[in-house]
C-alpha positions as a printed Julia matrix, in Angstrom:
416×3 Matrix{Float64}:
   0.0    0.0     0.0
   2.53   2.25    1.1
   4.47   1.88   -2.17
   1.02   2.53   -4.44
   0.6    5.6    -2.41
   4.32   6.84   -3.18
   3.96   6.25   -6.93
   0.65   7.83   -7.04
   2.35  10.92   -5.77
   5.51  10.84   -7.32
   3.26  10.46  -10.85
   0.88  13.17  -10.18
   3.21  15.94   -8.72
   5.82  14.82  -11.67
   2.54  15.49  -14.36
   1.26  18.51  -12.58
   4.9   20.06  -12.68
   5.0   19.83  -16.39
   1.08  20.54  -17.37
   1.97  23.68  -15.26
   5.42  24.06  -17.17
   3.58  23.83  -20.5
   0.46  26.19  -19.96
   3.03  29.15  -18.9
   4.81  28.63  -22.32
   1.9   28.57  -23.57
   1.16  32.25  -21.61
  -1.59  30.84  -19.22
  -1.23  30.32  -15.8
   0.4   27.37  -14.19
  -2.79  26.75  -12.79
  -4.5   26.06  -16.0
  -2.06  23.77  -16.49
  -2.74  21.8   -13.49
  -6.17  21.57  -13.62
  -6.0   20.56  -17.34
  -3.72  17.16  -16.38
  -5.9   16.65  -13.2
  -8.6   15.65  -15.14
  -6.68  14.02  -18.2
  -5.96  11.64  -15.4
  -9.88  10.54  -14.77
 -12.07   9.35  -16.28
 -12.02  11.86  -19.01
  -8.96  10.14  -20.74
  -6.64   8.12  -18.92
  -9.72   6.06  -17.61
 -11.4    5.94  -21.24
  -7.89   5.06  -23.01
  -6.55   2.91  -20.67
  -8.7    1.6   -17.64
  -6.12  -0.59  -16.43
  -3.46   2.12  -16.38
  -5.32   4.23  -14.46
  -6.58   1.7   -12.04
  -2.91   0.67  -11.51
  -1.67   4.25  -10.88
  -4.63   5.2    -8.81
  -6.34   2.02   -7.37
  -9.53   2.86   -4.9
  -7.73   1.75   -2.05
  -5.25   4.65   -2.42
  -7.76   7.47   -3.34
  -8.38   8.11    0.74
  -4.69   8.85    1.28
  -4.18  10.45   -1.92
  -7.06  12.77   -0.37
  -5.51  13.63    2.95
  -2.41  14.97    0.94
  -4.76  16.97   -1.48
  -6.94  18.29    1.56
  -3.69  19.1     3.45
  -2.99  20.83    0.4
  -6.24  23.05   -0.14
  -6.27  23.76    3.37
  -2.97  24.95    3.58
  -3.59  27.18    0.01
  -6.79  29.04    1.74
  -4.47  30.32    4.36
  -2.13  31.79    1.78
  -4.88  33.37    0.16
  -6.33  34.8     2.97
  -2.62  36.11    3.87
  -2.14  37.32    0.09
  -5.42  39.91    1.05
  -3.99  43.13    1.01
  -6.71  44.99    3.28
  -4.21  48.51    2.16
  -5.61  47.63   -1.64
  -9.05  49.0    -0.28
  -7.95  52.39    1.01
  -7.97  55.5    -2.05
 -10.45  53.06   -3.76
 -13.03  54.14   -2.47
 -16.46  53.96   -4.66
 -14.97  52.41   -7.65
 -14.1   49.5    -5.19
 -17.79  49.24   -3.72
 -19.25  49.41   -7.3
 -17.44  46.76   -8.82
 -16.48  44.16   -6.35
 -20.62  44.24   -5.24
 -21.76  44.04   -9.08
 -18.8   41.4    -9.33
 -20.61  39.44   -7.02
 -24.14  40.06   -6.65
 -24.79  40.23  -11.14
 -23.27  36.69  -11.26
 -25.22  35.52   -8.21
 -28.37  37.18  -10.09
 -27.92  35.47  -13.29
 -27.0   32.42  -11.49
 -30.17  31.48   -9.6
 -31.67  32.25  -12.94
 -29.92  29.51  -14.6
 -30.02  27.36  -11.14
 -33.6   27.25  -11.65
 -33.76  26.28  -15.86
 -30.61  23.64  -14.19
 -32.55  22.28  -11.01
 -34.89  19.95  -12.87
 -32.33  18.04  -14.87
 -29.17  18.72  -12.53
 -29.8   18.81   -9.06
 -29.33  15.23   -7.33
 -32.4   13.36   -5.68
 -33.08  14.62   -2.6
 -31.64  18.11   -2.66
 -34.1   21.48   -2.13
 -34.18  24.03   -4.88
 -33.31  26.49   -2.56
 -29.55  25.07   -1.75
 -29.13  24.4    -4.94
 -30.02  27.53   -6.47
 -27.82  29.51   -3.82
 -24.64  26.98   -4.95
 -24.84  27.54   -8.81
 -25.13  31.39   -8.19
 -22.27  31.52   -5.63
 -20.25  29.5    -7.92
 -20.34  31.61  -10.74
 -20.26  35.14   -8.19
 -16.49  33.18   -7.73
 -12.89  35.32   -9.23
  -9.69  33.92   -8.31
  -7.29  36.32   -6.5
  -4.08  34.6    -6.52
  -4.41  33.5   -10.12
  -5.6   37.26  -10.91
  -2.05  38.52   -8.96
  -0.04  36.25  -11.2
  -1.69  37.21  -14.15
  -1.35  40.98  -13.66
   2.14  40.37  -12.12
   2.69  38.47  -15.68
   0.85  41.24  -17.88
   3.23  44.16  -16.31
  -0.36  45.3   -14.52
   0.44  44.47  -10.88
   1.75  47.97   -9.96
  -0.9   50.21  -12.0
  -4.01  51.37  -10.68
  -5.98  49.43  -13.0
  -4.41  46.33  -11.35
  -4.61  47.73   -7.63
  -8.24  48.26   -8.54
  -8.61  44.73   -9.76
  -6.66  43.12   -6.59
  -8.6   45.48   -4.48
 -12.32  44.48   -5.77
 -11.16  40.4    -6.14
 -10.33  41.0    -2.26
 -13.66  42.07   -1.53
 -15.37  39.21   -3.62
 -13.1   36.67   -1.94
 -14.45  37.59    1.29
 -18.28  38.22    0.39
 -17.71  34.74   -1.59
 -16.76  32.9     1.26
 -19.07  34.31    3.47
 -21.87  33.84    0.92
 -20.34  29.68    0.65
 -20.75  29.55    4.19
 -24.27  29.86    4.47
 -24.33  27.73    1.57
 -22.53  24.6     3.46
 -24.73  25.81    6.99
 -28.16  25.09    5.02
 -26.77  22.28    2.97
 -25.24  20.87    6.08
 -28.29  19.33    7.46
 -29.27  19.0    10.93
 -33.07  20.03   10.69
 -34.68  23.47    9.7
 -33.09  25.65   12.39
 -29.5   24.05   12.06
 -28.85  26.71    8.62
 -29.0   29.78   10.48
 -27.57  28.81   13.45
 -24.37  27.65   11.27
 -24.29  31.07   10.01
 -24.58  32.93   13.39
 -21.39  30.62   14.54
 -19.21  31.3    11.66
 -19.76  35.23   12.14
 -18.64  34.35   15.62
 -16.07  33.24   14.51
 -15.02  35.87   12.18
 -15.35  38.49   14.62
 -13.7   35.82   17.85
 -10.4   35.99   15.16
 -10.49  39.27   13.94
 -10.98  41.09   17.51
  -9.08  38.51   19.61
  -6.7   36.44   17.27
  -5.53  38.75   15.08
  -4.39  41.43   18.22
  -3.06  38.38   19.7
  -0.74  37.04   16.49
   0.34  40.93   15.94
   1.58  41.23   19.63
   3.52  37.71   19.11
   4.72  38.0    15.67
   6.07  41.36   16.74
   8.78  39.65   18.92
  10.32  38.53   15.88
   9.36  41.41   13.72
  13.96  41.93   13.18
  14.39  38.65   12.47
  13.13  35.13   10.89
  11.87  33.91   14.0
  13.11  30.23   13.15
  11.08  27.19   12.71
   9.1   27.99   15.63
   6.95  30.57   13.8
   6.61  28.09   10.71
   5.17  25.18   12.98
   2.86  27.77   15.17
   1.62  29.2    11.75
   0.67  26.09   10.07
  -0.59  24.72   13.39
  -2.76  27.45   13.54
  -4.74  27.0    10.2
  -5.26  23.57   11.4
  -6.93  24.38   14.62
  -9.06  27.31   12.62
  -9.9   24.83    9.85
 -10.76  22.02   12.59
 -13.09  24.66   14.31
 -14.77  25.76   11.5
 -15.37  22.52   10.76
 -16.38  21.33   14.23
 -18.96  24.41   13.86
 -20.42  22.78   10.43
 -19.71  25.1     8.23
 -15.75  24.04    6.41
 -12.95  23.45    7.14
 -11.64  25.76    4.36
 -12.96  28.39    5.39
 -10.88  28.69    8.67
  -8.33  28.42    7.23
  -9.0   31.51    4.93
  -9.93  33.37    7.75
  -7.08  32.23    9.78
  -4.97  33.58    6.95
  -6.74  37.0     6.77
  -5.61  37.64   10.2
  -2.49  36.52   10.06
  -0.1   40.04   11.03
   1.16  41.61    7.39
   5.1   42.87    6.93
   6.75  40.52    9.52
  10.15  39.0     8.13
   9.12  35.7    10.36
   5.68  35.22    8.88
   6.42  35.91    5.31
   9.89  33.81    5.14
   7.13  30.71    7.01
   4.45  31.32    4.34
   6.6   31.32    1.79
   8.22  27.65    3.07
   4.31  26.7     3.14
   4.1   28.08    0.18
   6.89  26.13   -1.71
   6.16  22.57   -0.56
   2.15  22.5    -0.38
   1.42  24.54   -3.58
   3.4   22.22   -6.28
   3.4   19.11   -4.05
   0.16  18.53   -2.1
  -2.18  20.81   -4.63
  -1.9   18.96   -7.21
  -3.16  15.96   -5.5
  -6.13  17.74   -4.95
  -6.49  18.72   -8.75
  -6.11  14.69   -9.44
  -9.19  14.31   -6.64
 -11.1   16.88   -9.21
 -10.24  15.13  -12.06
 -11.32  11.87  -11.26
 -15.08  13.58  -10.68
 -14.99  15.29  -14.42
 -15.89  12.86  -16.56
 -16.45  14.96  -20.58
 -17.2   11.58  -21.91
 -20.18  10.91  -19.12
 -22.05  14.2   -20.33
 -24.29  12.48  -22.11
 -26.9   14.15  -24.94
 -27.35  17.05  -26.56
 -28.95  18.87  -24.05
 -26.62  18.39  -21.45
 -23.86  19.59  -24.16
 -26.37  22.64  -24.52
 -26.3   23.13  -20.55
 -22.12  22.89  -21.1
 -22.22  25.67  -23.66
 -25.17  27.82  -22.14
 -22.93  28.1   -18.45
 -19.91  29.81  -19.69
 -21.55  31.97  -21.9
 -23.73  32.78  -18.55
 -20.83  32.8   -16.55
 -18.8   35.51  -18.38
 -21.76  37.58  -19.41
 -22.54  38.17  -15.3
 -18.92  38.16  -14.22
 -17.23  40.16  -17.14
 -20.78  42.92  -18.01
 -21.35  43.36  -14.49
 -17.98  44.41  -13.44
 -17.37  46.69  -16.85
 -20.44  47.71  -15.89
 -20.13  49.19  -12.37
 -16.4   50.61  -13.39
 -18.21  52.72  -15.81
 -20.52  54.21  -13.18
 -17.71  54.55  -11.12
 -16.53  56.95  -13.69
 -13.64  54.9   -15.35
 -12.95  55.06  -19.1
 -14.37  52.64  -21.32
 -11.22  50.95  -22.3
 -10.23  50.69  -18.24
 -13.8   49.34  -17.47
 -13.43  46.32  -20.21
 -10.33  45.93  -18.8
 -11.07  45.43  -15.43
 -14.35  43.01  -16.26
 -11.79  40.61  -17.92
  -9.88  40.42  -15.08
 -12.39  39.98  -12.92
 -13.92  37.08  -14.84
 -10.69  34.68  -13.57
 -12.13  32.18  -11.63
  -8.92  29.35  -11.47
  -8.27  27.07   -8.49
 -10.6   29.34   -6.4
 -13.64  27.91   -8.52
 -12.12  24.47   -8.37
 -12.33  24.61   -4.13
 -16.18  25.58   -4.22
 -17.2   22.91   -6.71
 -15.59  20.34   -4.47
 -17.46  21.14   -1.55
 -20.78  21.34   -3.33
 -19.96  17.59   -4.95
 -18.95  16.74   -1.36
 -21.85  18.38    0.1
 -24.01  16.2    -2.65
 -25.42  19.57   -3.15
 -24.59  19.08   -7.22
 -23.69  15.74   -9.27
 -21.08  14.55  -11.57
 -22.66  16.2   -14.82
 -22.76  19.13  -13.53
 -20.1   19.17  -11.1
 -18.37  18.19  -15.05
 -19.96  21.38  -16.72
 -18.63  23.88  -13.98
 -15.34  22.8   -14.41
 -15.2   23.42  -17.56
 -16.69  26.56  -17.18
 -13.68  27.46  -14.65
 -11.09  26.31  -17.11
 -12.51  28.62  -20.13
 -12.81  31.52  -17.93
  -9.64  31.07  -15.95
  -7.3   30.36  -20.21
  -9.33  33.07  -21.69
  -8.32  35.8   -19.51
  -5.13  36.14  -19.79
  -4.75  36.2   -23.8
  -8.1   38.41  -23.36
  -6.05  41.04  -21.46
  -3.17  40.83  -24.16
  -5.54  41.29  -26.83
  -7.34  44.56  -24.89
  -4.15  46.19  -24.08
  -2.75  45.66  -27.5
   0.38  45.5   -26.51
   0.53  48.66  -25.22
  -0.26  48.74  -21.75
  -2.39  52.09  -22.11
  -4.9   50.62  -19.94
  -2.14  50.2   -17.04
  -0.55  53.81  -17.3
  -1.8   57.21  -17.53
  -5.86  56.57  -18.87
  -6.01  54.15  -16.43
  -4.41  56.34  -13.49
  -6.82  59.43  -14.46
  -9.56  57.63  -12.85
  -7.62  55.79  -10.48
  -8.65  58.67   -7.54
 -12.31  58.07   -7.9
């Protein structure tokens, strides 16, 4: 067993590395890359091309421990991304911030539960009320990525411009409503009878404000100690021991485990030598190591080939199309109100229509919750991996090479 287990690993992280190698030549995002051989390892073609290949190389027996690593992983990737929040990104912003990030969330959650409800009746698994289901299509598509958006404007030249503060700034915001909003999701999903929903909810805003008014003074007055220096392993092992006693009470309250850690992350002190030199150790082994476990885990739910008929391929095509319409119009559309320039405002929507891993982590725990099926569970994906490859050459193709939209039009409204 315990040789299956190091194969299985050694294989994935090995095809990972070079999926991810491949999309950045290819000028997408390692991520895309990931995700992309994560499912060319289910069902979708290793499993239809050769069974017994895949069957050898990931044999049910190993899938639990394969698991472990991957939810070690994603656990461990929610606190970076709640410590990647740059709360500074919001100050200066102002209304432009508001405007967007809101329409970036609440136009896609709109549009959603409209397509939830023309989904429910050929999607939604036996058992499961329209209402949960309707709420987990529309947060799912209300979803942008924010560490795949950094490395894309950090890749496009935009990470310093206002345009991309702007973008980092409003894909903060939507992170946390997001979250918040997936949450309530997982509290009336959860089960537990009719009153178990709300009371979910009430404990994880507890627990938001128990870390953010008693933690979070509590790590600053710590990490200060060793605000001169690295602080040593000792700041490494309390870190990462402390997003797995936020993720274990988040998901002792019901709600997930995830997002403690997020939140854990969030409140984690900002511009301490000790902290960032342990996050960025975290950072190194679980992102290209344990991750892609988890994208493998993914994979082996997205079966293309299991779609079935036409109108199931119609559902596939219909979603993006949904997807980037509410993500992409809404956000170009608030920017414009918020008196940016046209070019800025398309700009901006683009960005904001990156979903990436982030998208990946909210299908999972619907599928776990039982909340969606395979099919659709199949048709999301794909969803996140058009909207996730088409943004970056989208961005290329808007600034035209000549990053206008990142220098002086895009700083004229960058005050507003």
């Amino acid at each position: 067993m315990a040789g299956q287990v190091l194969v299985a690993v050694a294989v994935v992280v090995l095809a990972c590395g070079v999926g991810g190698a491949g999309a950045r030549r290819l000028g997408q995002p390692v991520v895309v890359g990931e995700i992309a051989v994560g499912i060319l390892l289910g069902p979708t073609l290793l499993g239809w091309v050769w069974p017994q290949g895949q069957r050898w190389l990931l044999p049910g027996e190993v899938l639990p421990y394969l698991g472990v690593l991957g939810d070690l992983g994603l656990v461990a990737f929610m606190f970076l991304v709640g410590l990647e929040l740059d709360f500074g990104l919001l100050r200066g912003q102002g209304r432009a911030v508001v405007l967007v990030s809101q329409a970036s969330v609440w136009v896609p959650c709109a549009l959603g539960a409209l397509l939830a409800l023309g989904l429910y009746g050929s999607f939604a698994p036996e058992g499961v009320g329209r209402a949960e289901f309707v709420l987990f299509v529309a947060v799912a598509l209300s979803v942008t990525a924010f560490p795949v958006l950094a490395r894309i404007l950090t890749e496009q030249g935009l990470y310093g411009t206002p345009v991309g503060a702007l973008a980092m700034a409003c894909a903060a915001v939507v992170d946390v409503v997001a979250w918040c909003l997936l949450a309530v999701v997982v509290a009336v999903a959860g089960g537990g009878g009719a009153g178990a929903g709300p009371v979910r909810a009430l404990a994880a805003g507890a627990f938001v404000a128990g870390m953010w008014w008693g933690v979070r003074p509590l790590l600053a007055r710590v990490m200060g100690r060793w605000s001169g220096g690295t602080g040593g392993g000792g700041v490494l092992a309390g870190l990462f021991s402390g997003l797995c006693l936020a993720a274990y009470a988040t998901d002792a309250l019901g709600v997930h485990a995830l997002f403690g850690a997020f939140v854990f992350g969030a409140v984690v002190p900002r511009g301490v030598k000790a902290v960032e030199r342990a996050a960025e150790r975290i950072r190194e082994f679980a992102v290209p190591v344990l991750l892609p476990l988890f994208f493998v885990g993914s994979g082996l739910r997205t079966d293309v080939g299991a779609l079935g008929g036409g109108g199931v391929w119609l559902w596939a095509a219909v979603v993006p199309v949904v997807a980037v319409v509410a993500k992409w119009g809404g956000a170009t559309g608030a920017a414009l109100l918020a008196g940016r320039s046209r070019e800025e405002a398309v700009l901006l929507g683009a960005l904001m229509n990156c979903r990436g891993v982030t998208e990946l982590v909210v299908l999972n725990i619907g599928i776990g919750l039982g909340v969606i099926g395979v099919e659709l569970f199949t048709v999301l994906v794909l969803m996140a991996v058009v909207t996730t490859a088409m943004t970056g050459p989208v961005v290329r193709a808007l600034r035209g090479g000549s990053g206008e939209c990142g220098g002086r039009g895009a700083g004229s409204g960058a005050r507003g």
